[in-house]
Every structure is written in structure tokens, then in C-alpha cells.
mmCIF file of the C-alpha atoms, coordinates in Angstrom:
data_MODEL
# 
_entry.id   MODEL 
# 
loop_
_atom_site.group_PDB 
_atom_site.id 
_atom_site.type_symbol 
_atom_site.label_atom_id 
_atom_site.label_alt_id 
_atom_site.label_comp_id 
_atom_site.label_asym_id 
_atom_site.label_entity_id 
_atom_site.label_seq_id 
_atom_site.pdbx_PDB_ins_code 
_atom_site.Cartn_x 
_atom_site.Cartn_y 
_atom_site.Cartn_z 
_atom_site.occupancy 
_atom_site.B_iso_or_equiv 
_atom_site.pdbx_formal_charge 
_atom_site.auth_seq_id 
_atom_site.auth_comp_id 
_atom_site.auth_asym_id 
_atom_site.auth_atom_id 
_atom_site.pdbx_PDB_model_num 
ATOM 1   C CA . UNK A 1 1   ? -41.098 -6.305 -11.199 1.00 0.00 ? 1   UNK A CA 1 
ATOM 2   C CA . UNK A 1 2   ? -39.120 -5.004 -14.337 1.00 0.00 ? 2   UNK A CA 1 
ATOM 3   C CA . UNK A 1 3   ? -36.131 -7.263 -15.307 1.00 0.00 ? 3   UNK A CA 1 
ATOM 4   C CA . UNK A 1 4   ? -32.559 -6.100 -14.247 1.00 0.00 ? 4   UNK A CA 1 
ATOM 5   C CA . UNK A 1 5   ? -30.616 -4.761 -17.114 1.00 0.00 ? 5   UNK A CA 1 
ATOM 6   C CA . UNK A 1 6   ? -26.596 -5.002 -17.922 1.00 0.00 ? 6   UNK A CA 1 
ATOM 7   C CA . UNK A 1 7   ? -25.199 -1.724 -18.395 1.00 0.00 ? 7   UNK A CA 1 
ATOM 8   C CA . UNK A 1 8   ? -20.893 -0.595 -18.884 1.00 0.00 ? 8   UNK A CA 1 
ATOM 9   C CA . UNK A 1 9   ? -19.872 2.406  -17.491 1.00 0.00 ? 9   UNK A CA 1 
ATOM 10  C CA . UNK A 1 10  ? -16.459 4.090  -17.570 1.00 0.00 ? 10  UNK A CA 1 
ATOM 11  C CA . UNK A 1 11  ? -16.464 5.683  -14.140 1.00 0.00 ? 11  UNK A CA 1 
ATOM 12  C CA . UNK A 1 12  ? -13.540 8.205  -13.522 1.00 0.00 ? 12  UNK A CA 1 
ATOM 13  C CA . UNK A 1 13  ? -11.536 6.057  -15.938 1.00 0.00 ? 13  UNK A CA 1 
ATOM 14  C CA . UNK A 1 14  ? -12.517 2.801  -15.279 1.00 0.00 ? 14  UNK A CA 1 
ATOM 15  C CA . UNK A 1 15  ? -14.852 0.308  -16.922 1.00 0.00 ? 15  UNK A CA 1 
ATOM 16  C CA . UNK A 1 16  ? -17.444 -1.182 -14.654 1.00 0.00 ? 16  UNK A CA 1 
ATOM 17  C CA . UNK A 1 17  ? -19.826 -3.480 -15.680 1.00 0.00 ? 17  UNK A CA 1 
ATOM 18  C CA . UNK A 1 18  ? -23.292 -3.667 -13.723 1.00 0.00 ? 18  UNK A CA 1 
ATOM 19  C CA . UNK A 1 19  ? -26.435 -5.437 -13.851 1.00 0.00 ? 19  UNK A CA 1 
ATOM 20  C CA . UNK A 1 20  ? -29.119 -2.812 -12.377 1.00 0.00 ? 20  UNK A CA 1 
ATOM 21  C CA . UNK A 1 21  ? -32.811 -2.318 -11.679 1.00 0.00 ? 21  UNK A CA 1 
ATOM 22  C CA . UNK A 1 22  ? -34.288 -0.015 -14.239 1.00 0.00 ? 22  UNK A CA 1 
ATOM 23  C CA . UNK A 1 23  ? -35.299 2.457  -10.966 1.00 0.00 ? 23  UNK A CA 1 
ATOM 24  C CA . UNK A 1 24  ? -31.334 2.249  -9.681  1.00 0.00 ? 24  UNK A CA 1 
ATOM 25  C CA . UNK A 1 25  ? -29.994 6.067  -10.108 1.00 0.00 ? 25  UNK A CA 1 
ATOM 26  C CA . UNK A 1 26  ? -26.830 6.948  -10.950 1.00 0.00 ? 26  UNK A CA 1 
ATOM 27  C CA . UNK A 1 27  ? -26.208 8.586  -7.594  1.00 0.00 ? 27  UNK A CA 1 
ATOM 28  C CA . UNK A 1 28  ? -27.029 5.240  -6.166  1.00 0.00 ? 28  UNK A CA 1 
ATOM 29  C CA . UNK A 1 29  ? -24.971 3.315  -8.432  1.00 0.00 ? 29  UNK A CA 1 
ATOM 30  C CA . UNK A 1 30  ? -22.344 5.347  -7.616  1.00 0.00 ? 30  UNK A CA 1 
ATOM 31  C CA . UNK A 1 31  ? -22.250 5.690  -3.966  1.00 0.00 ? 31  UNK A CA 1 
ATOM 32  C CA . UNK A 1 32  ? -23.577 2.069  -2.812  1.00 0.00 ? 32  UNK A CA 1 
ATOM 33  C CA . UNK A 1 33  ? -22.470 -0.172 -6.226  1.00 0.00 ? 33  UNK A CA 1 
ATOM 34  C CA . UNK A 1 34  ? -19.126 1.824  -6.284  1.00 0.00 ? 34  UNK A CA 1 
ATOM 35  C CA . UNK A 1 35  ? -18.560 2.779  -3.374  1.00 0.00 ? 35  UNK A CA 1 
ATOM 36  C CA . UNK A 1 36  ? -16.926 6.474  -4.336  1.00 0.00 ? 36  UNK A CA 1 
ATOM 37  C CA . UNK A 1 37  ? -18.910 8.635  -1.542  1.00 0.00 ? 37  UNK A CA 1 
ATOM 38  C CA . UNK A 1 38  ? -17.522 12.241 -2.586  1.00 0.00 ? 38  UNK A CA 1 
ATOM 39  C CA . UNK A 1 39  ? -20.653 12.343 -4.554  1.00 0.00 ? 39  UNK A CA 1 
ATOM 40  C CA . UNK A 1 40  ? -23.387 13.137 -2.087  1.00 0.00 ? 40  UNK A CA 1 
ATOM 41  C CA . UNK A 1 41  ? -27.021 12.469 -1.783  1.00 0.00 ? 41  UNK A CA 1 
ATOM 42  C CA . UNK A 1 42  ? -29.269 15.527 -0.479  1.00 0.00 ? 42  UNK A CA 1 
ATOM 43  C CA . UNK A 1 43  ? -32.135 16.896 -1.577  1.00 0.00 ? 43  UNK A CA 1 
ATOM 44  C CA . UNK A 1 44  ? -33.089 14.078 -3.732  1.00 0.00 ? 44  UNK A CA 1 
ATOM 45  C CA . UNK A 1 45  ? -34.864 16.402 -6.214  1.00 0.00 ? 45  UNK A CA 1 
ATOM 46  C CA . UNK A 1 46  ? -31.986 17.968 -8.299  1.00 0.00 ? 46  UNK A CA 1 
ATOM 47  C CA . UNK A 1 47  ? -32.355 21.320 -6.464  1.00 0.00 ? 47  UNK A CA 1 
ATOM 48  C CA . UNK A 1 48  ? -29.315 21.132 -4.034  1.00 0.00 ? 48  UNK A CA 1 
ATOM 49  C CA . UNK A 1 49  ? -26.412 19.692 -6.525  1.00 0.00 ? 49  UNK A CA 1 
ATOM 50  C CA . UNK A 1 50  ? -24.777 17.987 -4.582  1.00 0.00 ? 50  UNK A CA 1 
ATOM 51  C CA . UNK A 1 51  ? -24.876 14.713 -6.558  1.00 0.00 ? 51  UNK A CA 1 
ATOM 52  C CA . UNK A 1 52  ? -23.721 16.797 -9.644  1.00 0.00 ? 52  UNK A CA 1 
ATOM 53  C CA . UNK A 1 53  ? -21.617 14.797 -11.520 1.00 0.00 ? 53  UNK A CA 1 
ATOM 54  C CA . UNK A 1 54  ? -20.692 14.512 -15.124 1.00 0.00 ? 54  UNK A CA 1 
ATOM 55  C CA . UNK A 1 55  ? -21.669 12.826 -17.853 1.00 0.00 ? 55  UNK A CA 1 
ATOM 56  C CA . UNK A 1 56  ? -19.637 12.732 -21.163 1.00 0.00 ? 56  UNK A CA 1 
ATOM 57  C CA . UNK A 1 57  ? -18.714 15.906 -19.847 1.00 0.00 ? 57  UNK A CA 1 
ATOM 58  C CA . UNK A 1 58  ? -22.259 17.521 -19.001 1.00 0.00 ? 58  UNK A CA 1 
ATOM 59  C CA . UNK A 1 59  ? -23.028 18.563 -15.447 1.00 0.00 ? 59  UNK A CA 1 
ATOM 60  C CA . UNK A 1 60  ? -25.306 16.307 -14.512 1.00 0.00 ? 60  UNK A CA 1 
ATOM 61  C CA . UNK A 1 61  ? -27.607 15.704 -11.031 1.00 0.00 ? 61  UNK A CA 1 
ATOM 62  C CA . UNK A 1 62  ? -27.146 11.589 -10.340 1.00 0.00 ? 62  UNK A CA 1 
ATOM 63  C CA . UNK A 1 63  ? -29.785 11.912 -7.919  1.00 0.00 ? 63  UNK A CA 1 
ATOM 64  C CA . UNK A 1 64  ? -32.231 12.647 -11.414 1.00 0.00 ? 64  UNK A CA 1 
ATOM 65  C CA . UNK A 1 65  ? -30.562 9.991  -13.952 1.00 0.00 ? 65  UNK A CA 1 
ATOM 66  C CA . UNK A 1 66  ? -31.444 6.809  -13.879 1.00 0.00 ? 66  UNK A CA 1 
ATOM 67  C CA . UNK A 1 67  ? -28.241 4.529  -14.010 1.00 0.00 ? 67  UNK A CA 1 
ATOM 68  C CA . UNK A 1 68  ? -29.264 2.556  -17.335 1.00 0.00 ? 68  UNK A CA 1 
ATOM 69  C CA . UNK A 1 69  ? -29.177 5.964  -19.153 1.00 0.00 ? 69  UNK A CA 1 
ATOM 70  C CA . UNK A 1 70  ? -25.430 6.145  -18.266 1.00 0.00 ? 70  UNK A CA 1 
ATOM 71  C CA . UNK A 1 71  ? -24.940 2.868  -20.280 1.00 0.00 ? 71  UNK A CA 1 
ATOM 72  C CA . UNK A 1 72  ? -22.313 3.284  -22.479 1.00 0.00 ? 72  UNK A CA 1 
ATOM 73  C CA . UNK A 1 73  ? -21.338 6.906  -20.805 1.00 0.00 ? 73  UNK A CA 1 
ATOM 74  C CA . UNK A 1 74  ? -17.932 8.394  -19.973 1.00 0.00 ? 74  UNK A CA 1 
ATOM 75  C CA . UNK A 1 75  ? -18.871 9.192  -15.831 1.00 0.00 ? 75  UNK A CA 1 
ATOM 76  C CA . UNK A 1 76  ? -16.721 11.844 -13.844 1.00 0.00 ? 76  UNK A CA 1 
ATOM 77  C CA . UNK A 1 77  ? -17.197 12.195 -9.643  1.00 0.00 ? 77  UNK A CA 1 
ATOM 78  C CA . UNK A 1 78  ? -15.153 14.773 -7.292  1.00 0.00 ? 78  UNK A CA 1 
ATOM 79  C CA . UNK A 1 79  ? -12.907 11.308 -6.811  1.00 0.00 ? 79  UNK A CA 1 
ATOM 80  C CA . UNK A 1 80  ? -12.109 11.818 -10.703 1.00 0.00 ? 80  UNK A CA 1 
ATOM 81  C CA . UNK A 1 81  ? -10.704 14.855 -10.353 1.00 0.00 ? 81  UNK A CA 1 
ATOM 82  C CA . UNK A 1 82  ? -8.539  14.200 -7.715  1.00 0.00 ? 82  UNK A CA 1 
ATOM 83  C CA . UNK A 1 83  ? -4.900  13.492 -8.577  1.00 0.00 ? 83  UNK A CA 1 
ATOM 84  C CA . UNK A 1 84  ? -3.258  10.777 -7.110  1.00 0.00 ? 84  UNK A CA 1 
ATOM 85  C CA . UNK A 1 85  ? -0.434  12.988 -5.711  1.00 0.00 ? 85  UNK A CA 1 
ATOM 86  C CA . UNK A 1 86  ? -3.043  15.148 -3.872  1.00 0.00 ? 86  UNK A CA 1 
ATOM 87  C CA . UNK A 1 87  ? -5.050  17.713 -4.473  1.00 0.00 ? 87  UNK A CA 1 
ATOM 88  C CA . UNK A 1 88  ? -6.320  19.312 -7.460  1.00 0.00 ? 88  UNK A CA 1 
ATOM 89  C CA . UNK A 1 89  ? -5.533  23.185 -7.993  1.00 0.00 ? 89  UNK A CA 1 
ATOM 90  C CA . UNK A 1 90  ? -8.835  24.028 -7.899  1.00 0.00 ? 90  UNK A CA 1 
ATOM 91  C CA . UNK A 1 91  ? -9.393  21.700 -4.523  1.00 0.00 ? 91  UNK A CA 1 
ATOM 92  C CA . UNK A 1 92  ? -5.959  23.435 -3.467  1.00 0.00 ? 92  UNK A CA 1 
ATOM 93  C CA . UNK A 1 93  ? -7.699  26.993 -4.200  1.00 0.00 ? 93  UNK A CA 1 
ATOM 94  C CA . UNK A 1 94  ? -10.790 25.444 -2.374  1.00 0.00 ? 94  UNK A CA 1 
ATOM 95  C CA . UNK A 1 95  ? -8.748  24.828 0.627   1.00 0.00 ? 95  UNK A CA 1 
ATOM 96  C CA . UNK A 1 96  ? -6.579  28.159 0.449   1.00 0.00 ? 96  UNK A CA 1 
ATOM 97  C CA . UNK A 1 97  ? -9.751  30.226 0.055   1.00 0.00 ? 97  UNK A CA 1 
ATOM 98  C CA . UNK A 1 98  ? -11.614 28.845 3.068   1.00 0.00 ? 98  UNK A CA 1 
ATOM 99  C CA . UNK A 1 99  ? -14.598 27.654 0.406   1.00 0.00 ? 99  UNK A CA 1 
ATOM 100 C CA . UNK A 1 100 ? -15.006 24.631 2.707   1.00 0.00 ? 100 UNK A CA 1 
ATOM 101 C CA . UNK A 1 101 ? -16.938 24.904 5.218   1.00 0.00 ? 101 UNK A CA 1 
ATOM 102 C CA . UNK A 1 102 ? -19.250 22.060 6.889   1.00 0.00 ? 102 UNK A CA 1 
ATOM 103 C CA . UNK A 1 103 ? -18.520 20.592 3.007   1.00 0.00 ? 103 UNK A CA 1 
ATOM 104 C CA . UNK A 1 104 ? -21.649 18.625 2.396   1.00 0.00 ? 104 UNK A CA 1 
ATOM 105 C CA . UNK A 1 105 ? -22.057 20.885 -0.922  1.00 0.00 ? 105 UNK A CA 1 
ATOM 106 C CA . UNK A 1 106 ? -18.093 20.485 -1.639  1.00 0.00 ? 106 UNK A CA 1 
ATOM 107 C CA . UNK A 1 107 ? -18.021 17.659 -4.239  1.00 0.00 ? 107 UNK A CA 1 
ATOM 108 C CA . UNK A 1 108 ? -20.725 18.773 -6.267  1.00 0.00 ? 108 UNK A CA 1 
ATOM 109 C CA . UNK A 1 109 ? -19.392 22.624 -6.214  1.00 0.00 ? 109 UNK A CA 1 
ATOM 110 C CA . UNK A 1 110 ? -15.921 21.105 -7.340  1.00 0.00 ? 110 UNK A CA 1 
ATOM 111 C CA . UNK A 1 111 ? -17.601 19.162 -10.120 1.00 0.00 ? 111 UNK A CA 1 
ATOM 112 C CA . UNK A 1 112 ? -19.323 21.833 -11.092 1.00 0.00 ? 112 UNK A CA 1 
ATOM 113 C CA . UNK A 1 113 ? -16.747 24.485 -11.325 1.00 0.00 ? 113 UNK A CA 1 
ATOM 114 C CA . UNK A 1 114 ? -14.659 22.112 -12.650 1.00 0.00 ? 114 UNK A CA 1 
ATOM 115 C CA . UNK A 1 115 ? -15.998 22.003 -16.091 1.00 0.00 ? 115 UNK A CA 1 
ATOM 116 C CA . UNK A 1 116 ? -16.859 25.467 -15.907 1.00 0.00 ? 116 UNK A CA 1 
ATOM 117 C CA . UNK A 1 117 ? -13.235 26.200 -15.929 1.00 0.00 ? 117 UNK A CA 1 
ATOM 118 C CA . UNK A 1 118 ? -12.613 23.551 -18.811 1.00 0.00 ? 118 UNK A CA 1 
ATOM 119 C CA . UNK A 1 119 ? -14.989 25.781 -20.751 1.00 0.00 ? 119 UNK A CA 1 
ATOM 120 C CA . UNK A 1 120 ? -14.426 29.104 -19.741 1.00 0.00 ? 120 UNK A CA 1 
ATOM 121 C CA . UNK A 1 121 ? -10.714 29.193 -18.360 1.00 0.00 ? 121 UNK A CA 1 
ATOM 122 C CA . UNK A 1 122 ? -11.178 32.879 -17.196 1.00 0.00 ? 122 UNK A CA 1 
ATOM 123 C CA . UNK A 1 123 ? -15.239 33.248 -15.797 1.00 0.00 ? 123 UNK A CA 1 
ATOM 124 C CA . UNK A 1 124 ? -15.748 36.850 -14.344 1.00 0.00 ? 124 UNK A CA 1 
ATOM 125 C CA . UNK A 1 125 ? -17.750 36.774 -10.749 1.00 0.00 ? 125 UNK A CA 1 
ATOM 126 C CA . UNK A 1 126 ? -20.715 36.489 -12.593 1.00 0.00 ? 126 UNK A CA 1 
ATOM 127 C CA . UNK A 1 127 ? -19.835 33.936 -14.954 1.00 0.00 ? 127 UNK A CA 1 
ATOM 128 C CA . UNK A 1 128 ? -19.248 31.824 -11.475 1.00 0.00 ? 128 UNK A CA 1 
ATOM 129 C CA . UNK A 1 129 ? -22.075 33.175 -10.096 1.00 0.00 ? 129 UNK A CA 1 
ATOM 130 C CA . UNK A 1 130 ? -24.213 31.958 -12.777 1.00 0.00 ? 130 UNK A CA 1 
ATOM 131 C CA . UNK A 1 131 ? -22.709 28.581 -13.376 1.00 0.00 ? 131 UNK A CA 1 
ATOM 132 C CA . UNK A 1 132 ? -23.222 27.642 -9.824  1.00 0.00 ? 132 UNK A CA 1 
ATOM 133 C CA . UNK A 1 133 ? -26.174 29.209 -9.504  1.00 0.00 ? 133 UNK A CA 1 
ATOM 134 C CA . UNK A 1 134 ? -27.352 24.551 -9.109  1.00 0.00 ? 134 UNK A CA 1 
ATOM 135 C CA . UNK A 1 135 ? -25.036 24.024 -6.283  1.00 0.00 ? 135 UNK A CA 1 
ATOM 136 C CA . UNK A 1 136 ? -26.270 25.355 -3.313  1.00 0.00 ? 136 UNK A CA 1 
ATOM 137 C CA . UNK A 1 137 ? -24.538 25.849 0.156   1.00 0.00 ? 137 UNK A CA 1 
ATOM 138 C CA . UNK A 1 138 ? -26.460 25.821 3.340   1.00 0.00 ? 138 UNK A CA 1 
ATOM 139 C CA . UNK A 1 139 ? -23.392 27.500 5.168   1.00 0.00 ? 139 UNK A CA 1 
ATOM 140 C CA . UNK A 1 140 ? -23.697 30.523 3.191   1.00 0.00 ? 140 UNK A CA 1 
ATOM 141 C CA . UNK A 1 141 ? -20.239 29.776 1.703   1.00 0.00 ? 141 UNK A CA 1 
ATOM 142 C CA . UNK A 1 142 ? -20.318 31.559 -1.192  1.00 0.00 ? 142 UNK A CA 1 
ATOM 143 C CA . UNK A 1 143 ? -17.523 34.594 -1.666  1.00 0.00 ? 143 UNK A CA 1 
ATOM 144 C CA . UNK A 1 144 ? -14.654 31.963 -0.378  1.00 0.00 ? 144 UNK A CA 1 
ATOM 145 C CA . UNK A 1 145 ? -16.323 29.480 -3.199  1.00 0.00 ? 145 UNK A CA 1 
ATOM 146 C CA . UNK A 1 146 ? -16.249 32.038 -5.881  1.00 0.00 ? 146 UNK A CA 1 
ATOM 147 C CA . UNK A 1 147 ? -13.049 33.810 -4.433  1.00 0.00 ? 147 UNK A CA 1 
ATOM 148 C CA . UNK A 1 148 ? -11.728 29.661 -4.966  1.00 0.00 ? 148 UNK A CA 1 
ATOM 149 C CA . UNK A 1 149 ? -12.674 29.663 -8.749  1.00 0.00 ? 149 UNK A CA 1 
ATOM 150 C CA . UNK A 1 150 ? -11.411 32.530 -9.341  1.00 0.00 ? 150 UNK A CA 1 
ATOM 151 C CA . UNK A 1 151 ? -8.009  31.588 -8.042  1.00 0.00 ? 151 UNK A CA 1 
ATOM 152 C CA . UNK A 1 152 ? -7.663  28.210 -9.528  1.00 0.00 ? 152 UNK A CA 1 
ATOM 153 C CA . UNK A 1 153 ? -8.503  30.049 -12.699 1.00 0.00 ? 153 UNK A CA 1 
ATOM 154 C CA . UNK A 1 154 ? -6.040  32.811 -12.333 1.00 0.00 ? 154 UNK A CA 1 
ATOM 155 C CA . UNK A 1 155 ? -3.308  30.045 -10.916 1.00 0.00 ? 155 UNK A CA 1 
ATOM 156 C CA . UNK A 1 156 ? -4.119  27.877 -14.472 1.00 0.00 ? 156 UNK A CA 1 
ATOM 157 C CA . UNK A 1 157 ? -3.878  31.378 -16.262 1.00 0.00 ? 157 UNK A CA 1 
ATOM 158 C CA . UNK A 1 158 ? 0.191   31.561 -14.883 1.00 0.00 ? 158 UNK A CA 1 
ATOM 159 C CA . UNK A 1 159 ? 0.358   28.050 -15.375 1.00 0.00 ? 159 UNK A CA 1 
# 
């Protein structure tokens, strides 16, 4: 058996240190070491996103990183980006919208449209489109989660 390693990780802010297996994934490291379950586990292969986290700022699927390669890495989950005063504007648009439905696919869609708004501030429908296109939802959510980026962007436009 391969020797545990010690890793650091900044986690939504805050420094954890870690010793690990080298097989441990960040998804697991995140859920069952850390205990912050908004990041969920599903199809185990990277298609379904919804383990996407980020990564010194790159989406990311934790269910296809190993938890060693995060040594040293600045980590973001859907708890990150949740103020402690409530929600977010873009979980408020979310919510307004009606993007949620059974919300298994809700914390990685977040994520995800997340830091496409911190790099395009104003996406069109396709830009969305597109940038989700990793994230899927099994509930056929779509329009309402598009309709919800769209507003959160047009709300931080007025902002």
C-alpha cells in the first residue's frame, strides 16, 4: 500500500492540513474529511458536474482530482460562496427563478456559473448555455437555470 502523504489546503478560506492516501479524491476529501456536503458525488466519472468545484479559480470535477494534487491549492465549494448573512445573489436569482428543482445538480450549477459570471459579467443565453454545457440536470431544469444567470448577472449589472 502507497504511504499517506501530508497535503495544506485552503478550503473556502480556511487552511486545513491533511494527511491522505494518494487514491483519496478531492470530492472525498471534501465531503467525508470536511464535512461541507453542498458538493455532491454522482456520476463518479466527471460527466454529471455535480462535484464541480474550483480550484485556484478553475472549474474543476473533485470526483476526477486526486486530493494530493490540490496540495498547496486555493479550493472553492457552493459553501464558499455562500455569505454568512444568507444567500448569494446568484443563489437568490436561483431561488427567484425556480432553477431548483429536486437540486441534486444545484451546487455544482452554482459553482459553475459562478465563475462564469466572474469572467464574463454579462454571458448572452448561449454564453450560459455553453459554460454549463458540464453540469447536467436530470429534472430538465434548464430555462429557470439559465433564466437564474441571467438575472444575477443583470442584478450585478445595476449593482
Amino acid at each position: 500500500m502507497a504511504e499517506s502523504t501530508k497535503i495544506t489546503v485552503t478550503v473556502n478560506g480556511v487552511v486545513h492540513e491533511r494527511t491522505v492516501e494518494p487514491r483519496t479524491l478531492l470530492v472525498d476529501l471534501v465531503r467525508d474529511e470536511l464535512r461541507l456536503t453542498g458538493t455532491h458525488v454522482g456520476c463518479e466519472e466527471g460527466i454529471c458536474g455535480a462535484c464541480t468545484v474550483t480550484v485556484d479559480g478553475t472549474i474543476v470535477k473533485s470526483c476526477l482530482m486526486f486530493a494530493i494534487q490540490a496540495d498547496g491549492a486555493e479550493v472553492t465549494t457552493v459553501e464558499g460562496l455562500t455569505p454568512a448573512t444568507g444567500l448569494s445573489p446568484l443563489q437568490e436569482a436561483f431561488r427567484n427563478e425556480f432553477a431548483v428543482q429536486c437540486g441534486f445538480c444545484t451546487p455544482g450549477m452554482i459553482v459553475a456559473a459562478e465563475a462564469l459570471l466572474r469572467d464574463n459579467p454579462d454571458p448572452t443565453e448561449d454564453e450560459v448555455r455553453e459554460h454549463l454545457v458540464g453540469n447536467l440536470c436530470r429534472c430538465s431544469g434548464y430555462l429557470p437555470i439559465i433564466a437564474a444567470v441571467r438575472a444575477a448577472a443583470g442584478a450585478r449589472q445595476e449593482a
